[in-house]
Rosetta silent file (secondary structure, phi, psi, omega in degrees, C-alpha in Angstrom):
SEQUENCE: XXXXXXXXXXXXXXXXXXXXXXXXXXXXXXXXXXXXXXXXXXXXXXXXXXXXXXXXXXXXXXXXXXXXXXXXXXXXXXXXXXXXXXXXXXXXXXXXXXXXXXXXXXXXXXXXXXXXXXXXXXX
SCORE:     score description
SCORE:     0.000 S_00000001
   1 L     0.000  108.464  137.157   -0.816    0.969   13.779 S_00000001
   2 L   -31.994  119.286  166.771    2.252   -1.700   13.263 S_00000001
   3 L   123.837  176.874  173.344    3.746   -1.184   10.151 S_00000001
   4 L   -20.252  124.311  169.385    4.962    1.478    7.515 S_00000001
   5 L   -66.722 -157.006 -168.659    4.904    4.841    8.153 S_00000001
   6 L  -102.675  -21.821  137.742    2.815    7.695    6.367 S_00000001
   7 L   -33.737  -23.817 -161.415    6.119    8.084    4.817 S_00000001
   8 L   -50.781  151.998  159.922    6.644    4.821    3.481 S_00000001
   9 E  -110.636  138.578 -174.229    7.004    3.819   -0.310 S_00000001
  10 E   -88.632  136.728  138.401    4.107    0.912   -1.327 S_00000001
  11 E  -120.731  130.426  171.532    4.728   -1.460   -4.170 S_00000001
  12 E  -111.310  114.223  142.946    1.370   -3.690   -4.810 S_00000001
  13 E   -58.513  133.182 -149.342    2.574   -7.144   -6.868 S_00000001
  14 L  -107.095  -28.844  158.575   -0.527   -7.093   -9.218 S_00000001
  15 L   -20.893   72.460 -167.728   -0.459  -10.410   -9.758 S_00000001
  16 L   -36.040  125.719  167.208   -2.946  -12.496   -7.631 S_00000001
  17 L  -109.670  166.079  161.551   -0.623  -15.424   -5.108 S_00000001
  18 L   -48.121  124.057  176.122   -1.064  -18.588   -3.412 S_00000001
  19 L   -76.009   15.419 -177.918   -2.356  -17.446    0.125 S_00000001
  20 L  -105.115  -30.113 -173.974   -0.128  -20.219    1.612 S_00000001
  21 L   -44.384  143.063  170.344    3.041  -18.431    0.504 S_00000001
  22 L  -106.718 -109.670 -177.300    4.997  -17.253    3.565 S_00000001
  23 L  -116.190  -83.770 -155.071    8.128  -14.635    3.821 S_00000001
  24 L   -40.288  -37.344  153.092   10.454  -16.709    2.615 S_00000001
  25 H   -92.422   -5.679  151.907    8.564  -17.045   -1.150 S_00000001
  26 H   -78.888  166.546  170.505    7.110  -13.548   -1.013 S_00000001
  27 H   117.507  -58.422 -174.506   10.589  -12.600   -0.358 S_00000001
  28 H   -82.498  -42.817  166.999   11.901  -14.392   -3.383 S_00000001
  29 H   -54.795  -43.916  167.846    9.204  -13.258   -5.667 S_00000001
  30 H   -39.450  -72.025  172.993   10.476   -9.783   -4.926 S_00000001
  31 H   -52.139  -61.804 -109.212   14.276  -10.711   -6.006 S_00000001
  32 H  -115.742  -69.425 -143.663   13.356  -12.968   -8.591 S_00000001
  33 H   -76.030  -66.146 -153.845   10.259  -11.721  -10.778 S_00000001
  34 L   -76.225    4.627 -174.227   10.348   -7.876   -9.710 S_00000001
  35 L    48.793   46.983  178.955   14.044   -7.566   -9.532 S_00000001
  36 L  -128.722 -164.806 -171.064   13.985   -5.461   -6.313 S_00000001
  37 L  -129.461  115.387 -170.969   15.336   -5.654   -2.641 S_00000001
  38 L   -77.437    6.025 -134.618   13.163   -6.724    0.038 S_00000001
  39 L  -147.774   18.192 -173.076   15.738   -5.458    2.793 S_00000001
  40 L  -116.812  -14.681  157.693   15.428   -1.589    1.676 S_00000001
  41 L   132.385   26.450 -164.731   12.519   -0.663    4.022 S_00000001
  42 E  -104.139  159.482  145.044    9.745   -0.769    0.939 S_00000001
  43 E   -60.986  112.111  156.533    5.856   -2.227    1.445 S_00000001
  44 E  -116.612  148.780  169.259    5.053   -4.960   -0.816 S_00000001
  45 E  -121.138  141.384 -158.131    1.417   -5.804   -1.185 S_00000001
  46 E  -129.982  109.101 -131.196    0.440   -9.120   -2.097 S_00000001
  47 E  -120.995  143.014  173.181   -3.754   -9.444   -3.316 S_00000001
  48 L   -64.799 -167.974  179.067   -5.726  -13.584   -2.906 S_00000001
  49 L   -78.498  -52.639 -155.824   -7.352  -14.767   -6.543 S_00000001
  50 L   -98.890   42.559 -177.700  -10.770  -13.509   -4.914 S_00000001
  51 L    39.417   -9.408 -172.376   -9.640  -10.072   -3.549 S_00000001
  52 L   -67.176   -1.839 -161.240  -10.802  -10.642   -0.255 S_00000001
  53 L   174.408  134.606 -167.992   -7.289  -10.730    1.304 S_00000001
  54 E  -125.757  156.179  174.855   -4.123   -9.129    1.148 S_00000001
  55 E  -116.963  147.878  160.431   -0.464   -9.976    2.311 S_00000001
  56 E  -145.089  132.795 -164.896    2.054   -7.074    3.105 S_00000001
  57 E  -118.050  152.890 -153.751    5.106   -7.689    3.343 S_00000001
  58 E  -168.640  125.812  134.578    7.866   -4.842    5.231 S_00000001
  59 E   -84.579   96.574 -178.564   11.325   -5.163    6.692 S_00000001
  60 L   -69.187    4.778  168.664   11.596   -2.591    9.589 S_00000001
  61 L   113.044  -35.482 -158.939   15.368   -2.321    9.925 S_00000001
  62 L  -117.168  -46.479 -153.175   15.107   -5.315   12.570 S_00000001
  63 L   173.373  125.596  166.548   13.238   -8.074   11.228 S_00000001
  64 E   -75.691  153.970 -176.263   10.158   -8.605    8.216 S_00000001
  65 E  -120.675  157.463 -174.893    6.898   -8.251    9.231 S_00000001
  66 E  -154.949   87.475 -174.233    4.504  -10.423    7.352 S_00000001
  67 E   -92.028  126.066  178.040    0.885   -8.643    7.678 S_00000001
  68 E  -110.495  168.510  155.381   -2.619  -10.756    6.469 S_00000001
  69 L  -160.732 -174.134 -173.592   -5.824   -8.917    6.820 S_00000001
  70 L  -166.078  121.314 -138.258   -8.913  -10.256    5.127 S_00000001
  71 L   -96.531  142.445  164.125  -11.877   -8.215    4.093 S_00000001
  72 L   -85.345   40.311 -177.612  -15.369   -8.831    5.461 S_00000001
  73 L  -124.871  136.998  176.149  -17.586   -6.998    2.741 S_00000001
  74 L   -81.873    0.921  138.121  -18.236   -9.388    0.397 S_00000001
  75 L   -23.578  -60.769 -159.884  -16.477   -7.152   -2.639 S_00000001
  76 L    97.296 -151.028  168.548  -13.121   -7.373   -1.198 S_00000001
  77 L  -111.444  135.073 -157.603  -10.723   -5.321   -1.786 S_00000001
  78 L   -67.121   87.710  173.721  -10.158   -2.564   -4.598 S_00000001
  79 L  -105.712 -178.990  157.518   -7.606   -3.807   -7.111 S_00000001
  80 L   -68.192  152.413 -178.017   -5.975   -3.215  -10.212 S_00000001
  81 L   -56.203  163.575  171.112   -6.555   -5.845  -13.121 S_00000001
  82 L   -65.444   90.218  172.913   -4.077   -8.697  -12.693 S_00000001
  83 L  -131.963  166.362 -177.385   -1.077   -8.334  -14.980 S_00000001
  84 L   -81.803  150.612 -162.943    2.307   -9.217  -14.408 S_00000001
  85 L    58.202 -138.254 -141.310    4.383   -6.797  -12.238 S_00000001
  86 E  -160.432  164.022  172.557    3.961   -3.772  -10.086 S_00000001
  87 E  -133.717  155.532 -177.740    3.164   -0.423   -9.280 S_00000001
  88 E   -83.889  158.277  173.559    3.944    2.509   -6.680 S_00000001
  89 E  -153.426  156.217  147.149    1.252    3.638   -4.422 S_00000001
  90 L   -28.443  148.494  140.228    0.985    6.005   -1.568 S_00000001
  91 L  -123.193   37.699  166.503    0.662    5.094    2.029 S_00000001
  92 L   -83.575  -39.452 -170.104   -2.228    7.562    1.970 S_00000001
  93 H   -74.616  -26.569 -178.716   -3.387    5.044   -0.934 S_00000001
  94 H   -79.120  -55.121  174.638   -2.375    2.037    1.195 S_00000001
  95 H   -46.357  -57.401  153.055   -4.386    3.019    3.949 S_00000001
  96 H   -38.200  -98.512  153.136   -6.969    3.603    2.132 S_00000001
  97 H    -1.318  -60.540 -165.615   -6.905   -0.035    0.677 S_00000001
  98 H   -60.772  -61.712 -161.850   -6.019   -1.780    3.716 S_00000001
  99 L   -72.412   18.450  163.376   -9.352    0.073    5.412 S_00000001
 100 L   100.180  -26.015  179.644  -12.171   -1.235    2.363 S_00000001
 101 L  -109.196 -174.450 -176.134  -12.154    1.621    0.671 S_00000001
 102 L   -65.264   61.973  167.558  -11.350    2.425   -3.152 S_00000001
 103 L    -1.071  -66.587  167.540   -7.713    3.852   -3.212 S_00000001
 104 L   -48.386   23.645  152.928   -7.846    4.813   -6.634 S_00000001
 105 L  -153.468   29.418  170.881   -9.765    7.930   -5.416 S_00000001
 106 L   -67.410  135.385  171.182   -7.921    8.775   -2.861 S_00000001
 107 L  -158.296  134.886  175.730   -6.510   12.011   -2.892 S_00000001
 108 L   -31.160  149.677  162.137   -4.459   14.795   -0.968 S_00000001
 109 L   -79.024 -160.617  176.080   -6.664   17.073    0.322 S_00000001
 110 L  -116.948  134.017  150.066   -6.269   20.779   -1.725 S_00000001
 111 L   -49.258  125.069 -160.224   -4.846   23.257   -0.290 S_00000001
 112 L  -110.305  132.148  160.471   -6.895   26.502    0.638 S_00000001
 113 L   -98.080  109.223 -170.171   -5.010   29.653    0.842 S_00000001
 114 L   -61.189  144.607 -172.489   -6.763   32.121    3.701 S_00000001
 115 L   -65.899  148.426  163.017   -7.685   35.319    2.414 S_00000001
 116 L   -87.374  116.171 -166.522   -5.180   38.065    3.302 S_00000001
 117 L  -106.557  116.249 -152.245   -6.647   40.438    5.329 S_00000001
 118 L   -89.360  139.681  155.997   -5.276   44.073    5.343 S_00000001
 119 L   -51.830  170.442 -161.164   -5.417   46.380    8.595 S_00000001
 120 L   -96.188  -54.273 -160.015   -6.986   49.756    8.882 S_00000001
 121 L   -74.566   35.616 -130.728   -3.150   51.050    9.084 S_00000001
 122 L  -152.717  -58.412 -175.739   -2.478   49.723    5.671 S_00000001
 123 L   -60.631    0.000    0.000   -5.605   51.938    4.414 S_00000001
């Protein structure tokens, strides 16, 4: 996949935008409303009025990226309610999102520790 790594840090703007918006006013919404720096390598996610379609927006070191996708289940996509400003997410949780399903129940898996098994020359 093009785009963020499994490393990455996600911000979702919760805030539903005009799907016409381009870089250059997602860009500025970033500086201006969330008071952050689009140039530091972060994910912003960017959600339509009708959930169906997301914007992500990503500066790779080289050049923003400006990612649409649009979901064909007639649901959408899983958001948060609409309030003003933002939140951190995974990009275990962003995948999750991006691919349809509910993020908010996303979770590492748990660790299993294998039983330790002693030798007969132990005994």
């Amino acid at each position: 996949m093009i785009g963020p790594g499994s490393d990455a840090k996600v911000l979702i703007y919760t805030k539903p935008i005009d799907f016409r918006c381009g870089i250059d006013t997602l860009v500025a919404k970033i500086q201006h409303e969330l008071d952050q720096d689009p140039w530091r390598g972060v994910a912003y996610i960017f959600r339509s009025k009708r959930k169906d379609r997301l914007k992500i927006l990503w500066f790779d070191g080289t050049g923003i990226w400006l990612m649409t996708k649009r979901a064909e289940a007639a649901e959408g996509f899983a958001w948060p309610p609409a309030v003003d400003g933002s939140f951190s997410i995974t990009a275990a949780q962003m995948a999750a999102l991006t691919s349809g399903m509910d993020w908010r129940r996303h979770r590492a898996p748990r660790r299993v520790n294998p039983p330790k098994i002693e030798s007969f020359a132990d005994a």
